[in-house]
Rosetta silent file (secondary structure, phi, psi, omega in degrees, C-alpha in Angstrom):
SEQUENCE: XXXXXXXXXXXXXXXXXXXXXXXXXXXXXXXXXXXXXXXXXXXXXXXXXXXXXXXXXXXXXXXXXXXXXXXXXXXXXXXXXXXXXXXXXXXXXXXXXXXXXXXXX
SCORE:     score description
SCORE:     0.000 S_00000001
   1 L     0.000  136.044 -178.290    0.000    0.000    0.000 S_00000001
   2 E  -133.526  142.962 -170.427    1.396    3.293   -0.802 S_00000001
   3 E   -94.128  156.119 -171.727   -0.189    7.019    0.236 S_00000001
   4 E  -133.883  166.188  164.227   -1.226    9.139   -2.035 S_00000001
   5 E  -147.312  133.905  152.112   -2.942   12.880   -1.915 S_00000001
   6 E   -55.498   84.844 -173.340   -5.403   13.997   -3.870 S_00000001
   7 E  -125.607  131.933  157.687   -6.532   17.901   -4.977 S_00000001
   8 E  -101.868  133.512 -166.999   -9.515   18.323   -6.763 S_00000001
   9 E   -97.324   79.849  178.733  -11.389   21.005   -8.712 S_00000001
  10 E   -94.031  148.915 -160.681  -14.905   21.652   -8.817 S_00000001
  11 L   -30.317  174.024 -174.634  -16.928   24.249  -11.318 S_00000001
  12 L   -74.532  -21.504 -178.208  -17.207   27.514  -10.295 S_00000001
  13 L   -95.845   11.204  154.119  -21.574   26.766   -9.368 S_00000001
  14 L   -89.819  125.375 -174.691  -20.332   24.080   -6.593 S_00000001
  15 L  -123.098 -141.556 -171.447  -20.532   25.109   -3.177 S_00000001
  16 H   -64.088  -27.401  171.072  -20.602   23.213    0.154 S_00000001
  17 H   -44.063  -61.363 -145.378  -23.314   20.508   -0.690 S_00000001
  18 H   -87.920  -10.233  162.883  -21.844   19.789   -3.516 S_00000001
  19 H   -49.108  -80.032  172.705  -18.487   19.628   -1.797 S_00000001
  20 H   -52.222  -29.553 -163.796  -19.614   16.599    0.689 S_00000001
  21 H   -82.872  -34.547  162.530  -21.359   14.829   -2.202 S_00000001
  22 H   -55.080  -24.435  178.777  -17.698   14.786   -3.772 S_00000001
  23 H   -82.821  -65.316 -174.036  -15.939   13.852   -0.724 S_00000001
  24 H   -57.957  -59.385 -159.275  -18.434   11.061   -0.224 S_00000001
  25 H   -85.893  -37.164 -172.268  -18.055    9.745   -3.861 S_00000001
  26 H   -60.533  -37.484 -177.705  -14.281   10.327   -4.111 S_00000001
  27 H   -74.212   -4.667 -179.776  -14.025    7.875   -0.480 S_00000001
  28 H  -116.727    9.240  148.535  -16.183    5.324   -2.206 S_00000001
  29 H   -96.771  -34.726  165.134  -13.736    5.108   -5.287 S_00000001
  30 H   -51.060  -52.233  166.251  -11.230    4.821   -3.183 S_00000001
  31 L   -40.131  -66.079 -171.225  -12.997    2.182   -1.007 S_00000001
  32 L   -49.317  -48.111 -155.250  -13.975    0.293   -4.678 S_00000001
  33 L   -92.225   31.799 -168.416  -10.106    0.087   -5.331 S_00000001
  34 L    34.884   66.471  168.857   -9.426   -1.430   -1.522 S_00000001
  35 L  -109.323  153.433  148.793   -7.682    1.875   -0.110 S_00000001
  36 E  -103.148  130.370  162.845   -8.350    3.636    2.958 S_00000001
  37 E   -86.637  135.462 -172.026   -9.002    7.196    3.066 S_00000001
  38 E  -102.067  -27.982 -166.111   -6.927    8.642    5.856 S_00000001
  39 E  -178.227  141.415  143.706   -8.153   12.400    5.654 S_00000001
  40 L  -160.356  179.063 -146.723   -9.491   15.559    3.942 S_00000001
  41 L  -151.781  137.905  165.928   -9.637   18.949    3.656 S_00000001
  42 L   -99.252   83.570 -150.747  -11.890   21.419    2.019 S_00000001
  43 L   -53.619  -50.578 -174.137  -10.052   24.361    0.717 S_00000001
  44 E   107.937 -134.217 -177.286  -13.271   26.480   -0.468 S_00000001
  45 E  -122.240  111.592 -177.794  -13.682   28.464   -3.385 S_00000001
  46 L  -133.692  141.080 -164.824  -10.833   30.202   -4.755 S_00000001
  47 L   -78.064  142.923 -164.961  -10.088   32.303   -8.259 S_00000001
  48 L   -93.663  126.354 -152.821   -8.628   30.265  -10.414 S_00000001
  49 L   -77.346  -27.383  158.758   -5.165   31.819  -12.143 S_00000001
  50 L  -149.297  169.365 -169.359   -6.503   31.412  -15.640 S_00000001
  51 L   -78.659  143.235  177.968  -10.013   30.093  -16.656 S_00000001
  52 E  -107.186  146.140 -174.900  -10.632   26.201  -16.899 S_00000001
  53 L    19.439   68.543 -174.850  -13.995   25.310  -18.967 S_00000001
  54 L    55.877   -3.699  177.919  -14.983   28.436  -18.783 S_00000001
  55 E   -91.972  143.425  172.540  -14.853   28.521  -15.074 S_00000001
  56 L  -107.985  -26.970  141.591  -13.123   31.526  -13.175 S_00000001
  57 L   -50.307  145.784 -174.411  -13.686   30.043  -10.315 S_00000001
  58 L  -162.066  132.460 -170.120  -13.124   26.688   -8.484 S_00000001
  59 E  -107.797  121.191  179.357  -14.454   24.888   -5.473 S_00000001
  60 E  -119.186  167.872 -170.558  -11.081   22.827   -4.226 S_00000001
  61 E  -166.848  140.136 -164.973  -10.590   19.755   -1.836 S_00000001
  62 L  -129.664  156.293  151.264   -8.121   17.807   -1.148 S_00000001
  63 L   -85.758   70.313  156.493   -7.467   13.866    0.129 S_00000001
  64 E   -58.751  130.553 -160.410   -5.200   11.581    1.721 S_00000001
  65 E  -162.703  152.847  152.772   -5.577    7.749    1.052 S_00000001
  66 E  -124.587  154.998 -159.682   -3.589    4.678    0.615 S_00000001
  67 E  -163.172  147.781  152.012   -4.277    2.461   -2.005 S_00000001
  68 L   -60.962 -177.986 -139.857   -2.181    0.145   -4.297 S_00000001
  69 L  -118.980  -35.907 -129.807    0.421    1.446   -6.483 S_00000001
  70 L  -109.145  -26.231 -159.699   -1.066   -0.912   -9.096 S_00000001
  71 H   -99.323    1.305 -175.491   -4.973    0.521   -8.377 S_00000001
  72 H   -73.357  -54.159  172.169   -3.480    4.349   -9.056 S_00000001
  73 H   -64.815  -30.561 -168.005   -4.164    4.574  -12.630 S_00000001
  74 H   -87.079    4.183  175.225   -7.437    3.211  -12.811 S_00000001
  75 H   -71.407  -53.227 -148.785   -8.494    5.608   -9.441 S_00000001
  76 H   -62.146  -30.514  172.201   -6.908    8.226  -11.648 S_00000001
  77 H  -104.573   29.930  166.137   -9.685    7.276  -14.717 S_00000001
  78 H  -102.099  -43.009  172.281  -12.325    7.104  -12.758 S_00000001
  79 H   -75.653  -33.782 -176.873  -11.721   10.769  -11.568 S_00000001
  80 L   -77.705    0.117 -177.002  -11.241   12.049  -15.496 S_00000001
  81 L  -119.601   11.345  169.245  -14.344   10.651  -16.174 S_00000001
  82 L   -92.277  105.130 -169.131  -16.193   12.608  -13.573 S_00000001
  83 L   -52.578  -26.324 -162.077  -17.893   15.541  -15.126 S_00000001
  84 L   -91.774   36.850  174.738  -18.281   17.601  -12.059 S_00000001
  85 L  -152.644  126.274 -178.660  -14.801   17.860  -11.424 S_00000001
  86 L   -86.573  -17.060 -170.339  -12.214   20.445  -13.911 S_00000001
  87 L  -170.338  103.355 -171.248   -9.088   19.778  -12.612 S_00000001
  88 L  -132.267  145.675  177.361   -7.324   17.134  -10.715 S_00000001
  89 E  -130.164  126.589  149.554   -3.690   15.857   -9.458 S_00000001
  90 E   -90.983  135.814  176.748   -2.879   12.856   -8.124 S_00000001
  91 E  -143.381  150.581  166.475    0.433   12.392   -6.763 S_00000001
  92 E   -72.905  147.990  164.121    2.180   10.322   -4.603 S_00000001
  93 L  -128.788  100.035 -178.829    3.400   11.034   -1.135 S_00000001
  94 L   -63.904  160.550  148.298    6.800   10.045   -0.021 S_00000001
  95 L   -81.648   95.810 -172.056    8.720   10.075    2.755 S_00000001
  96 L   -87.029  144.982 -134.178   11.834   11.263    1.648 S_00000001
  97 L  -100.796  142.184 -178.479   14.563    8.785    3.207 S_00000001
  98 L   -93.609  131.361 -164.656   16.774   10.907    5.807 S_00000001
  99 L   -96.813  164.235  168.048   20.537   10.422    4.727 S_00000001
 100 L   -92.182  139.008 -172.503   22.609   10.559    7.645 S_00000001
 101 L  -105.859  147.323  167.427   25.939   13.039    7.356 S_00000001
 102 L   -53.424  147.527  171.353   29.555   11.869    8.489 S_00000001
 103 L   -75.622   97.572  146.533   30.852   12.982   11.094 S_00000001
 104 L    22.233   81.151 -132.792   33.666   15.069   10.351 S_00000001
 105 L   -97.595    0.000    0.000   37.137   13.827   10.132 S_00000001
């Protein structure tokens, strides 16, 4: 299992309803690909730096989940085929490995 996070865009006419109902459905694709959702966060509505589909606007949210590494693309084409959402990144999230430095000779 490897974590992952999750930021998502929705149109500019989604507000908080439409927020949970996204939230809801995004933890129950996760769930279909046998992941756990660990957390999320709703960002709000924020101007968007240039317009996407006509939207100026954007209702964002974000995720944490783990899932297999194997189940990531088809989570990822599940979300592209979801109309109500304009703009999304999946990424992985590492732990970047702490090198230890020599001591000084």
């Amino acid at each position: 299992m490897r974590k992952y996070e999750l930021v998502w865009i929705l149109g500019s006419d989604a507000g908080e309803e439409q927020g949970t109902e996204s939230v809801e459905k995004i933890s129950s694709l996760v769930a279909d690909v046998g992941g756990e959702l660990s957390g999320t966060e709703v960002w709000g509505k924020r101007t968007l730096a240039y317009p996407i589909q006509k939207n100026t606007e954007g209702y964002y949210l974000q995720a944490n989940f783990e899932i297999d590494g194997v189940k990531a693309p088809e989570l990822d084409r599940a979300l592209g085929a979801d109309q109500s959402i304009i703009r999304h990144l999946l990424v992985r999230d590492e732990i970047k490995p702490v090198v230890a430095e020599e001591a000084a000779e």
